[in-house]
C-alpha positions in Angstrom: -64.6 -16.8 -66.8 -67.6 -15.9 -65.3 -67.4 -12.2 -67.0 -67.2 -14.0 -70.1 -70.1 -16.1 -69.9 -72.5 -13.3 -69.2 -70.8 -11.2 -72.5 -71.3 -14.4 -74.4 -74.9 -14.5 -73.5 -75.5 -10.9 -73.8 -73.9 -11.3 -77.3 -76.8 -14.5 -78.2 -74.7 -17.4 -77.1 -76.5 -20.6 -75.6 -74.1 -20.4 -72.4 -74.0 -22.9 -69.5 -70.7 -23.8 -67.3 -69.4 -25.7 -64.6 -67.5 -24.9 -61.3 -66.0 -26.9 -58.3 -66.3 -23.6 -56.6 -67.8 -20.4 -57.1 -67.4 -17.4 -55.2 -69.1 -14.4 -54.4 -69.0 -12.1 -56.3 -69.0 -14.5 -59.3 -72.1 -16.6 -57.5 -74.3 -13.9 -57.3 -73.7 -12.6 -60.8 -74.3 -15.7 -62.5 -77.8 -16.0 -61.2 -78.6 -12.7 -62.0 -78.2 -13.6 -65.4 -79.8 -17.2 -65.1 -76.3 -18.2 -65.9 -75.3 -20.3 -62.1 -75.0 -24.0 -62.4 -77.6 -25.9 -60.5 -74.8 -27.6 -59.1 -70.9 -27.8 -58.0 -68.8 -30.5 -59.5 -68.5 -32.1 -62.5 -71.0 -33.8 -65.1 -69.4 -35.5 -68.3 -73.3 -36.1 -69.3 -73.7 -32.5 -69.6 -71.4 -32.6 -72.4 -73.2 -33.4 -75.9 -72.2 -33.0 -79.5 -75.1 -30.0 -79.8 -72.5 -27.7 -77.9 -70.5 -25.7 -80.7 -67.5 -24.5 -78.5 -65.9 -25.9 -75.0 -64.1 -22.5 -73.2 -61.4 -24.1 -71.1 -60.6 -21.9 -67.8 -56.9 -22.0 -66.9 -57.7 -23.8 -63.2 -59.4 -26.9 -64.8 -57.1 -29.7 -64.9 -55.7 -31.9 -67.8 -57.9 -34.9 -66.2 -61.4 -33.2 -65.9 -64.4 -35.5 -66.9 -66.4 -32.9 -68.5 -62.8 -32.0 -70.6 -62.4 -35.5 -71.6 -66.1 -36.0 -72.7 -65.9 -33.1 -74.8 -62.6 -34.8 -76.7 -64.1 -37.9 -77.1 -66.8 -36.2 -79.2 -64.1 -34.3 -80.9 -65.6 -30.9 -79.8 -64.2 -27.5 -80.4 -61.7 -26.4 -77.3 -60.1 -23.2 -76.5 -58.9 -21.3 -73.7 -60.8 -17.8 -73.0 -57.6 -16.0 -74.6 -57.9 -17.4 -77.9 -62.0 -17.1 -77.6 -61.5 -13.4 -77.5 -58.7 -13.2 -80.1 -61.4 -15.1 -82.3 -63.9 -12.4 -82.0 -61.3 -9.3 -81.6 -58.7 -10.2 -84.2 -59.9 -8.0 -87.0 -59.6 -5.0 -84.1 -57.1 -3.1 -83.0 -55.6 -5.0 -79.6 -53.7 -2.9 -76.9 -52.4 -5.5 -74.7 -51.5 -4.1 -71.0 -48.9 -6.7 -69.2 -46.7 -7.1 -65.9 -46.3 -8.2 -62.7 -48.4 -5.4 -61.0 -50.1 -2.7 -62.0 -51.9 -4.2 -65.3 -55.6 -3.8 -64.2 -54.9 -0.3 -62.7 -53.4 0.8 -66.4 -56.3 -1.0 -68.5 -59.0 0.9 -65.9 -57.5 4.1 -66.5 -57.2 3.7 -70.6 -60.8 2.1 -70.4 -61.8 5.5 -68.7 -59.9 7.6 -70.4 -61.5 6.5 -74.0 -65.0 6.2 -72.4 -65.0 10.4 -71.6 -63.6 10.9 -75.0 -66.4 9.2 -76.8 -64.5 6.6 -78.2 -65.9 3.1 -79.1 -64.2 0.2 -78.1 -64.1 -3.8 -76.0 -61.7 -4.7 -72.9 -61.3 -6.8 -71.0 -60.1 -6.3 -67.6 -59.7 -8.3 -64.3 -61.8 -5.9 -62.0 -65.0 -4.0 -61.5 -64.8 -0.2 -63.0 -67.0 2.4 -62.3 -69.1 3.2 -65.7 -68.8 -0.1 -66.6 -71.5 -3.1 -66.4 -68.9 -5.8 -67.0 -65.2 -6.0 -67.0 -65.4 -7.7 -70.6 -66.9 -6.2 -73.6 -66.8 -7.6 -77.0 -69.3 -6.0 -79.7 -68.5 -7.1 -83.5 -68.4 -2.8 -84.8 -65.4 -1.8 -81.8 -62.5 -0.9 -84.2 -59.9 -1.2 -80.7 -59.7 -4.2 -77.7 -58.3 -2.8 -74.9 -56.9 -5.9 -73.0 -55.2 -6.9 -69.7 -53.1 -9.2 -70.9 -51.9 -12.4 -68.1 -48.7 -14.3 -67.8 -50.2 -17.3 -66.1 -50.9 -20.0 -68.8 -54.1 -19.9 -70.6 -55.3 -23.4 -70.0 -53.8 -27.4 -69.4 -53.9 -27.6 -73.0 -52.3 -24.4 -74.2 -48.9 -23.7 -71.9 -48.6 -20.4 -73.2 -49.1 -16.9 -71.3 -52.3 -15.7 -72.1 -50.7 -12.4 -72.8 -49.4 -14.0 -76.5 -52.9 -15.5 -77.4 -54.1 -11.4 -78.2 -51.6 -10.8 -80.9 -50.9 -7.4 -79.6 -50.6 -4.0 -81.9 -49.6 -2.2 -79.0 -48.1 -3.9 -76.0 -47.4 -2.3 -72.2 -45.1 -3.4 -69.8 -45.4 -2.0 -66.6 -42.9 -3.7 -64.2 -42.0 -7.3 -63.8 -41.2 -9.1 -60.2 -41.0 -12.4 -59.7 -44.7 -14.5 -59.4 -46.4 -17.8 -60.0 -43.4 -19.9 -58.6 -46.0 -22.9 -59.5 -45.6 -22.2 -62.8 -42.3 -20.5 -63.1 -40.1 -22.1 -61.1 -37.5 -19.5 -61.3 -36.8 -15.9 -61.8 -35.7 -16.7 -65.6 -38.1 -18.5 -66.3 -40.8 -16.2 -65.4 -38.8 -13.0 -67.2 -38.5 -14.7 -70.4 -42.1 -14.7 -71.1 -42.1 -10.8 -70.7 -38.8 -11.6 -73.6 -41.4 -13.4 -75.6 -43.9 -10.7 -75.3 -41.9 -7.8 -76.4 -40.5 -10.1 -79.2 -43.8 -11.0 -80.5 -44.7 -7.1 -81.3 -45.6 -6.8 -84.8 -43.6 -4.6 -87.5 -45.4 -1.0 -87.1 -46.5 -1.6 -83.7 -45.3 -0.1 -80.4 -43.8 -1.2 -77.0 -44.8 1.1 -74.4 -42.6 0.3 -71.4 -41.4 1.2 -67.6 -38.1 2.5 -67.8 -37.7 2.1 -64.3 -38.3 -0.9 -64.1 -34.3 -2.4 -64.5 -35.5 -5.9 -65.6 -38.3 -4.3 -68.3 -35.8 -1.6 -69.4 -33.5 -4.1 -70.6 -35.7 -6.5 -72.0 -37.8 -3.5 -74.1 -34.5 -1.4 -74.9 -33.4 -4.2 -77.0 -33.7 -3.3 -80.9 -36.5 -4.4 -82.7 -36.8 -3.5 -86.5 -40.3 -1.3 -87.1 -41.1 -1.6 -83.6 -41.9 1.9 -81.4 -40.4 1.8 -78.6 -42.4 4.1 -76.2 -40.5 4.1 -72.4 -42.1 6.0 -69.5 -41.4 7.3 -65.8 -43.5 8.1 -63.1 -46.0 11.4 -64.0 -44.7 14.8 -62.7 -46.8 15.0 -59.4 -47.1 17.1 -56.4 -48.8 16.0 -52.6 -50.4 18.9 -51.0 -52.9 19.8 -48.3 -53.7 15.8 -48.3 -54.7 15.9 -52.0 -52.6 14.6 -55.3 -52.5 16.8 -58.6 -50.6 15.7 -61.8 -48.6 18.2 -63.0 -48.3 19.0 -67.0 -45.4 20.2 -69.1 -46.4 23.6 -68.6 -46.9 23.4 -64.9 -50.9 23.6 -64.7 -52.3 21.0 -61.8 -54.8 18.5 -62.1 -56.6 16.5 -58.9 -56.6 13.4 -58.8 -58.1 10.6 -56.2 -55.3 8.0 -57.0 -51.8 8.5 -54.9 -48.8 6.6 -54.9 -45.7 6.4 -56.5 -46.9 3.4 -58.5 -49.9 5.1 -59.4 -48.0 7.9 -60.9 -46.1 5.1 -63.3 -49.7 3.9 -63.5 -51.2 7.2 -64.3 -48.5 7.6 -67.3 -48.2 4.1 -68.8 -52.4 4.6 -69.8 -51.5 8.5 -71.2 -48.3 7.1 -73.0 -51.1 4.1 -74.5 -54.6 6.7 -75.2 -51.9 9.0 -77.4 -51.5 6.4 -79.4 -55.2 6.2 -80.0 -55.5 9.5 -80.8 -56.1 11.0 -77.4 -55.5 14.6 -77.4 -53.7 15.6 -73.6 -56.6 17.9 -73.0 -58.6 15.5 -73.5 -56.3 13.5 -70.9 -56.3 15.1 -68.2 -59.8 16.4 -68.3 -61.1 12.5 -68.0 -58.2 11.4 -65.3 -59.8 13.9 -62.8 -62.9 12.0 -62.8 -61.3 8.4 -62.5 -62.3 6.9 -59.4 -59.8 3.2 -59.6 -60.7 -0.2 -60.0 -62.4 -2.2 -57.4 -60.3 -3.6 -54.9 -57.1 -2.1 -56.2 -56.6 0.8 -53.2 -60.3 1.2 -53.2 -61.4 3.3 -50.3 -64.5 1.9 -48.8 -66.9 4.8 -47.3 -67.2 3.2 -43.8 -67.9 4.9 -40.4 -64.9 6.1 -38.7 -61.5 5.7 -40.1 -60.1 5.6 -43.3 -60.7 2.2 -44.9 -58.7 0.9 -48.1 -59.1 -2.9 -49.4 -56.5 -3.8 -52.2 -55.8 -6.8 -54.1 -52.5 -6.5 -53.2 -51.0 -10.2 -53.0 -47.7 -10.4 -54.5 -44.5 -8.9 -52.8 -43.8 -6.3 -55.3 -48.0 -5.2 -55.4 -47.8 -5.4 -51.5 -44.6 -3.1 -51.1 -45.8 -0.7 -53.5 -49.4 -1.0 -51.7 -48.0 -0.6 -48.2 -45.8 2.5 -48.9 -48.4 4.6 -50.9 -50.6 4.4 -48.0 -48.1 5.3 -45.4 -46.8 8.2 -47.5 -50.2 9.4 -47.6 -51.3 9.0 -44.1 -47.8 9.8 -42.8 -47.6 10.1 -38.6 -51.1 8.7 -38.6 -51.8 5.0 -36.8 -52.3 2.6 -40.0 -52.7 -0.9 -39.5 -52.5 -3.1 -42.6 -53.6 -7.0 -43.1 -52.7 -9.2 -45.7 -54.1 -12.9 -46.5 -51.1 -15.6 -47.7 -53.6 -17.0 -50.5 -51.7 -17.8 -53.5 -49.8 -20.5 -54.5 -46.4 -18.3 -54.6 -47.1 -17.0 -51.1 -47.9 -20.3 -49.7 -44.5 -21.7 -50.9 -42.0 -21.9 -48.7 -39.1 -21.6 -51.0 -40.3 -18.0 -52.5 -41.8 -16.5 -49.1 -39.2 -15.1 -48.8 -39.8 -12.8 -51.2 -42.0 -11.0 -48.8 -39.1 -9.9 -46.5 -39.5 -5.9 -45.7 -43.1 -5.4 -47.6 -44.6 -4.5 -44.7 -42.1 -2.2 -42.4 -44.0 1.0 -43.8 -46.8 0.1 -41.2 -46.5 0.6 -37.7 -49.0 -2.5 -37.7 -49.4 -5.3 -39.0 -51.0 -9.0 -39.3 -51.0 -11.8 -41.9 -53.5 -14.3 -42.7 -53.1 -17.7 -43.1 -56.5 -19.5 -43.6 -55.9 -23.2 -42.4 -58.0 -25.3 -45.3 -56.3 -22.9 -48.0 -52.9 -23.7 -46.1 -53.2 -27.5 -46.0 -54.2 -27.2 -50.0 -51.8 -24.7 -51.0 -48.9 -24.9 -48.6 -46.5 -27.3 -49.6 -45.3 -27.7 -46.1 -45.2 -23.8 -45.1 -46.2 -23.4 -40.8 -47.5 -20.4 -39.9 -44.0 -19.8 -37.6 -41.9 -19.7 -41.0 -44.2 -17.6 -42.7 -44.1 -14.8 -40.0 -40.1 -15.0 -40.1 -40.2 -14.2 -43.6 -41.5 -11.0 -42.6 -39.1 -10.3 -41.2 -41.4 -7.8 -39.2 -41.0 -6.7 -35.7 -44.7 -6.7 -33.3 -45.8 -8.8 -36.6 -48.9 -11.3 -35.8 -50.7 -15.0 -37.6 -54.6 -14.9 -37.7 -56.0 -18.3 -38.8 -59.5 -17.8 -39.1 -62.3 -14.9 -39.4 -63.0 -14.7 -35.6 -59.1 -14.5 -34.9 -59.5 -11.2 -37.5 -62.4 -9.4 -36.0 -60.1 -9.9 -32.4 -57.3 -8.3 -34.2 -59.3 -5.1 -35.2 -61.3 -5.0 -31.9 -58.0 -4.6 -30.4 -57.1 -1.8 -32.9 -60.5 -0.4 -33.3 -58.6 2.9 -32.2 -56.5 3.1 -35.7 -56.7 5.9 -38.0 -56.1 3.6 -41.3 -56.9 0.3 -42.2 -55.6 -1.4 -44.7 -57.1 -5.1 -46.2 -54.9 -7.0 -49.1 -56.1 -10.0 -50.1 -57.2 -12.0 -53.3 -58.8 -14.6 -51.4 -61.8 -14.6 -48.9 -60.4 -13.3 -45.7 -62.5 -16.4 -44.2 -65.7 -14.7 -45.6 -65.3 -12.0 -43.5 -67.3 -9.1 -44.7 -64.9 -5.8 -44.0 -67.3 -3.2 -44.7 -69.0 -4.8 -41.3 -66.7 -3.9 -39.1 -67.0 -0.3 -39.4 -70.6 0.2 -39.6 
């Protein structure tokens, strides 16, 4: 939301907004653009019929004061989905969706495009390198390259934001089980992925992880005048500590991403640029030079050992997380951390789900930050969550100086490894090392 804002001003919007929280790195970028509320809450009297559009953020509630002062005026509402459809649906819309790997895929077609030249708008749920904002939505772009959501787009439009884009070309990269708030069940949560395929248009194209059992079967199904496009894992090689792709006629390319996942990654974006007309050259000539998306494996150049943060926080994106880094650092002392910060992973009937994500580290501690448990929790204790683990030598921390402890007494380590999409108890990691 806050990405948008700043596009909407940069594109000659009047834009002000309203928080009950902001966070860094949303706080600081606001004011840099003049853009931060002067305060935290909620203000119906800011809400006047001189305001031409209300963009509804999928956290506020169906009760909000400013919401309901802006319906009693009979205002123009819609969710941040269907504001970018508005100004994107006379461009081509590539739509990258799934459980994990979504922002990874749109970084490296975002990429991939920029080195060729091409012009185009995203939108994307992470800092990239080469780019000033993860949105981007000039009027003369003939494609949107989006990273299409499952969570709903607002309380007042119970639809995955994924369907708001009207997708040409879809991607499906893997689908595992999230947002138990939500989707209460496995079904339930699948069957939005169902309606996603479904909704591809006659003449456009479903590119899709064929590994993936639950995504093979729902994009294997027939569609009339749809393409169906599945994928596997790049050919790759690990060698001398470094990662090369390897093409159809055996010629190596470096690359600074690793992992398994990565490889699916790596292919689901090449699979999705050939339809726009990228040329393999082309390809692989850009994917050297692709450094990742903030926070997603994202080595941070610290003194000492080797340091990755990741918003790892699902128990699919933590396994796949976890075991890259051990197969990269194998026989070397890793020691990984993961903050509970979600709704899913602070339910105790799908923590469960977190059973065996970890063994690939030799060690490992989870953290449960008390205010977020008491808000989040539904009842979860701190003992129940570390059983889920099922994780021998595994360990709680409940607060920042309990996680500055826990590296002090593994300062020795030769790999760290942070995943988290919360605040890690404003811990600042980089800190440690320096």
């Amino acid at each position: 939301m806050h990405s948008l804002a700043i596009e909407a001003q940069r594109l000659g919007w009047k834009v002000t907004g309203s928080d009950d929280e902001i966070y860094e790195p949303s706080r600081t970028r606001l004011a840099n653009h003049g853009l931060l509320p002067a305060y935290q809450g909620w203000n119906p009297a800011a809400i006047s019929d001189e305001i031409d559009l209300v963009v509804l953020g999928m956290h506020a509630k169906a009760d909000n004061p400013e919401l309901a002062a802006a319906k009693r005026l009979g205002l123009k509402i819609c969710s941040y989905p269907q504001f970018v459809f508005e100004l994107a649906q006379d461009m081509q819309r590539v739509v990258v969706a799934g459980s994990h790997g979504k922002t990874t895929i749109t970084s490296m077609i975002m990429h991939v495009l920029k080195a060729a030249g091409r012009k185009f708008n995203y939108l994307v749920g992470a800092t990239v390198e080469g780019f000033d904002n993860p949105i981007r939505l000039d009027a003369d772009a003939p494609v949107i390259v989006i990273e299409g959501d499952e969570y709903f787009a607002s309380c007042q439009d119970e639809h995955p934001k994924f369907l708001s884009y009207k997708h040409h070309i879809a991607v499906i990269s893997g689908i595992a089980w999230d947002h138990i708030n939500v989707f209460p069940t496995l079904n339930s949560y699948v069957r939005q992925f169902d309606h996603l395929a479904d909704a591809s248009p006659k003449g456009g194209a479903l590119i899709f992880n064929d590994d993936d059992p639950i995504v093979s079967v729902i994009c294997n199904k027939e569609r009339p005048d749809v393409t169906p496009t599945p994928y596997k894992a790049h050919p790759h090689v690990y060698e001398g500590g470094k990662t090369y792709l390897v093409d159809k006629e055996g010629h190596r390319y470096e690359v600074s991403f690793f992992g398994d996942h990565n490889m699916s990654n790596i292919q689901a974006a090449k699979e999705a640029t050939a339809l726009l007309g990228i040329q393999e050259a082309e390809f692989y000539a850009a994917v050297q030079t692709f450094k990742g998306a903030a926070k997603r494996l994202e080595r941070l150049h610290v003194a000492g050992p080797v340091v990755y943060r990741d918003f790892a926080h699902a128990p699919s994106k933590v396994r796949a997380t976890v075991e890259a880094v051990a197969q990269k650092h194998a026989g070397k002392a890793a020691v990984g951390v993961l903050e509970l910060h979600t709704f899913s992973s602070l339910n105790p009937d799908y923590i469960a789900q977190y059973k065996g994500s970890l063994d690939a580290l030799p060690t490992a501690a989870i953290y449960l930050d008390a205010d977020v448990l008491q808000k989040k929790g539904k009842g979860l204790t701190a003992d129940a969550a570390l059983a889920s683990f099922g994780k021998q030598g595994l360990v709680v921390l409940s607060n920042a100086d309990e996680l500055k402890a826990f590296y002090t007494q593994h300062a020795h380590s030769d790999v760290w490894l942070w995943m988290s999409s919360g605040h890690l108890g404003g811990l600042d990691i980089a800190s440690l090392y320096n």
